[in-house]
C-alpha positions in Angstrom: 0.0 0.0 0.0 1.5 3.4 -1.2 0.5 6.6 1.3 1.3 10.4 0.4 3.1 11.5 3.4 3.6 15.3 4.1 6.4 16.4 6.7 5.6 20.1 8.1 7.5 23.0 10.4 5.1 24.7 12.7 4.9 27.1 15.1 7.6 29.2 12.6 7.7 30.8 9.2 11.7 29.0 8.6 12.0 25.5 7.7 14.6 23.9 10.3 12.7 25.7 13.5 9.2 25.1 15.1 8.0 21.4 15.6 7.8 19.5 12.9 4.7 16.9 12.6 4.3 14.6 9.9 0.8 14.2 8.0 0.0 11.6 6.2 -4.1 11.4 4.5 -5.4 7.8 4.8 -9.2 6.6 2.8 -9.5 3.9 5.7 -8.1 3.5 9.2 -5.2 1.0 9.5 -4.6 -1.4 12.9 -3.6 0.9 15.7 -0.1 -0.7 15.9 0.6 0.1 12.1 0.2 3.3 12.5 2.2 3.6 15.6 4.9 1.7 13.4 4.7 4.2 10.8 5.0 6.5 14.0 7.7 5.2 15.2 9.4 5.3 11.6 8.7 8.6 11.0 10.9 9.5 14.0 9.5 13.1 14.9 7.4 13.9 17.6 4.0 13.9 16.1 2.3 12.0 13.4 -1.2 12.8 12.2 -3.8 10.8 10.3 -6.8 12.2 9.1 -10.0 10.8 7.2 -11.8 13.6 5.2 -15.4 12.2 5.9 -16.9 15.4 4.0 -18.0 18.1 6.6 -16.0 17.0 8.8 -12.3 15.4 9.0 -11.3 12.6 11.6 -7.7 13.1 12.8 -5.5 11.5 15.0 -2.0 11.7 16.3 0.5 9.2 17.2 4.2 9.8 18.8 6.9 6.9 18.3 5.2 5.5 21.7 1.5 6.2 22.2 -1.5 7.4 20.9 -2.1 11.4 21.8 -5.5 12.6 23.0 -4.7 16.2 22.2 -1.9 17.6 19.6 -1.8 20.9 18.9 1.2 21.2 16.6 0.2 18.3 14.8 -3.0 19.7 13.8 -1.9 22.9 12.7 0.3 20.8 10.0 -2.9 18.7 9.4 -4.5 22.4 8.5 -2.0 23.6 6.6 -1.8 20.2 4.7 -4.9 20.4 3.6 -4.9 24.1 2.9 -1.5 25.2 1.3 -0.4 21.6 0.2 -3.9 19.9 -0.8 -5.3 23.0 -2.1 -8.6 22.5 -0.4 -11.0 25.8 -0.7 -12.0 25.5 2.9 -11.3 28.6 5.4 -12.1 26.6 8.4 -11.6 23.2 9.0 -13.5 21.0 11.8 -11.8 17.7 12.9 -13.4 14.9 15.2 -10.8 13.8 18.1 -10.4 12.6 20.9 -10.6 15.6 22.5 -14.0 16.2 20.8 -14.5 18.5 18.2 -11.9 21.0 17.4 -11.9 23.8 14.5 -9.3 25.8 12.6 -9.4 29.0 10.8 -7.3 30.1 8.0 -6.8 33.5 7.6 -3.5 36.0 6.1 -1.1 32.5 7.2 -2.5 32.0 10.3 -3.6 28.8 11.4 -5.6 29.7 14.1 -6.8 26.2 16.6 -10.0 26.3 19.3 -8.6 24.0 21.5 -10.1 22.9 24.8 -9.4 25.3 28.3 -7.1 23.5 30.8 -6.5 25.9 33.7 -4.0 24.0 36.2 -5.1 23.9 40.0 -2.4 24.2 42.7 -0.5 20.9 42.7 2.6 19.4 44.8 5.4 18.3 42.2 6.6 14.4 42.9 10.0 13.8 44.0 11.3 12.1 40.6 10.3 15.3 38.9 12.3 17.8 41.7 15.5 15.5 41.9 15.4 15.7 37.4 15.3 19.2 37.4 18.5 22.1 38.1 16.3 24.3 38.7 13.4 24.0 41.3 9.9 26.6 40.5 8.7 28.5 43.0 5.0 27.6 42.4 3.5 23.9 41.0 0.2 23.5 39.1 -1.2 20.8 37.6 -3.9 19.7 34.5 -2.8 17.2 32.2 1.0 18.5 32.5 2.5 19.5 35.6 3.2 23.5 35.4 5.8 24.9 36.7 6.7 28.4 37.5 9.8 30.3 37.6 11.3 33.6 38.6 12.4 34.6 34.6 13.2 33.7 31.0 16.4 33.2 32.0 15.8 30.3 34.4 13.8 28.9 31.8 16.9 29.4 29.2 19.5 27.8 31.7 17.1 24.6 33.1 17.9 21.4 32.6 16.5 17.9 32.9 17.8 14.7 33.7 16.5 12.4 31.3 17.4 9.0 33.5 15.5 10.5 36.3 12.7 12.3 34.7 11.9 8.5 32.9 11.3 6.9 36.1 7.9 8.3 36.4 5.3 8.0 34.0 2.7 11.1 32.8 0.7 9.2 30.2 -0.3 11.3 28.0 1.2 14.4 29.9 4.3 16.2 30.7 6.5 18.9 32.2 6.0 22.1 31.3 8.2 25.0 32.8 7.2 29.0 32.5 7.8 32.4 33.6 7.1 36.0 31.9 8.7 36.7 28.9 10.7 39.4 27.8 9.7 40.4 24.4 7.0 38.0 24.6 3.7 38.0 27.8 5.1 34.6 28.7 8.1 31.1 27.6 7.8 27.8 28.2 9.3 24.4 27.4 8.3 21.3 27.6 9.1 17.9 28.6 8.1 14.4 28.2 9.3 11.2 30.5 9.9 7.7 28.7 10.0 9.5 25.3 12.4 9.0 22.5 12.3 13.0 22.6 12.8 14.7 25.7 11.8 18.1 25.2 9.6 19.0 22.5 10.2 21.8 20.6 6.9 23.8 20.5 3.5 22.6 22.2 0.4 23.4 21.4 -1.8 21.5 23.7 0.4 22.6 26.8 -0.6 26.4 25.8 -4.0 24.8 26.5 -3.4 25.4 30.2 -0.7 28.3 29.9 -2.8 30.5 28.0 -5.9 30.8 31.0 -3.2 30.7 33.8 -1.0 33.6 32.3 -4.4 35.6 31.1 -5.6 35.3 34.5 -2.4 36.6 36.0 -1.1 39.0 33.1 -4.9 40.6 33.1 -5.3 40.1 29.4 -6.9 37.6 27.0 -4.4 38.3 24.0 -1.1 37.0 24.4 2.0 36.5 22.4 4.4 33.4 23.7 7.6 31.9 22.8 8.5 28.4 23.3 12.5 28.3 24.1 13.8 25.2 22.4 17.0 25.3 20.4 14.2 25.3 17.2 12.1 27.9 19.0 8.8 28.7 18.2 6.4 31.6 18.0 2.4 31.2 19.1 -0.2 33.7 18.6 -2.8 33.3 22.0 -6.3 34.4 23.2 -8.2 32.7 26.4 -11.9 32.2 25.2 -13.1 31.2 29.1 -13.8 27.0 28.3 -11.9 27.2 24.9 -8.5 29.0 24.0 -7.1 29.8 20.3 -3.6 29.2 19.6 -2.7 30.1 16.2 0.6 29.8 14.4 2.3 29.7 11.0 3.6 26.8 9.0 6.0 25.8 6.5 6.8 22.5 4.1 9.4 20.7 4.2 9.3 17.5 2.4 6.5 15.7 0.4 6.6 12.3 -0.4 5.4 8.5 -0.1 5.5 5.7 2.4 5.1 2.1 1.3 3.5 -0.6 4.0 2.6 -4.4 3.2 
């Protein structure tokens, strides 16, 4: 069987920077552990498969290990997929997830996502995670990723993880995500992932999915600009919507091609 596959940099208007998802269009669904394998072959930190069902699109996303239930990054390439590289008309896009129904608009290069509202509750951070980090935050919250807060950018620049630590615990389907205000940006982040073949991802949508109501709540605005700090980087375009958020980005190609399965 012969699949298009579409590999795409997100979050980022340069090829070689943002998060790069791969997308690849499917008629049927395949067994779940094919299309982990293709995951898993595909070696970047998000694959998507989508079934255009006519009004609406079913997409999922796989990393090399698991099944996601929410992918920001990965949709946004899905989007732009089907807009830039598909040449669909459409202007908005709704996709059935796991995560319910989620909807992108396309407008002026913007890909802008409705993604659910996460806003993280006070939490207390588990030793594995405190003895991985060189830094320590000086608050803890917690939704699907544990949120961590720090004094500046520059602790989040200079904070590393230890990876053999950090894999002892398991956060299935979350992660780490560590923030403070930003300087030319309302607030940074980065993000990491135990027992994953990549540590820290290089931009994440869904963890803006809590960010963007904890910083609009504390920054006393619903429009926000933030930067992911990654050595690729990436740039995100936020509002807080009360039970939804936007997070909106740009995108760019970098490779189309095929993938062959028996």
């Amino acid at each position: 069987m012969k699949l298009e596959l579409f590999q795409i940099d997100t979050f980022t208007e340069n090829i070689f920077q943002g998060n790069s998802a791969c997308v690849v269009p499917l008629k049927t669904w395949l067994p779940d552990e094919v299309l982990l394998k293709i995951a898993r072959e595909n070696a970047v930190a998000e694959t998507a498969f989508f079934i255009d069902n006519g009004n609406t699109i079913h997409l999922r996303w796989f990393t090399p290990e698991i099944e996601m239930d929410l992918c920001g990054h990965a949709t946004l390439a899905t989007a732009y997929c089907l807009s830039s590289i598909l040449n669909y008309p459409n202007s908005k896009f709704v996709f059935e997830t796991l995560s319910g129904e989620l909807t992108v608009d396309v407008k002026d290069g913007l890909y802008y996502m409705d993604l659910p509202s996460r806003m993280p509750e006070p939490s207390t951070l588990p030793d594995t995670i405190i003895k991985a980090l060189s830094i320590q935050p000086k608050e803890v919250f917690k939704s699907r990723d544990y949120v961590l807060v720090y004094e500046s950018e520059e602790d989040i620049k200079r904070i590393t993880v230890d990876k053999s630590i950090l894999d002892l615990i398991n956060l299935d389907p979350g992660g780490v995500v560590v923030t403070a205000a930003g300087t030319d940006s309302d607030f940074v982040s980065r993000y990491f992932t135990p027992q994953s073949s990549i540590l820290e991802d290089p931009v994440t949508g869904s963890s803006h999915c809590s960010l963007i109501p904890f910083w609009s709540l504390r920054l006393g605005k619903d429009k926000l600009f933030a930067r992911q700090l990654s050595e690729r980087g990436g740039q995100l375009y936020c509002e807080n919507k009360n039970e939804r958020v936007i997070v909106a980005g740009k995108a760019r190609t970098y490779s189309m091609g095929h993938l062959w399965i028996e």
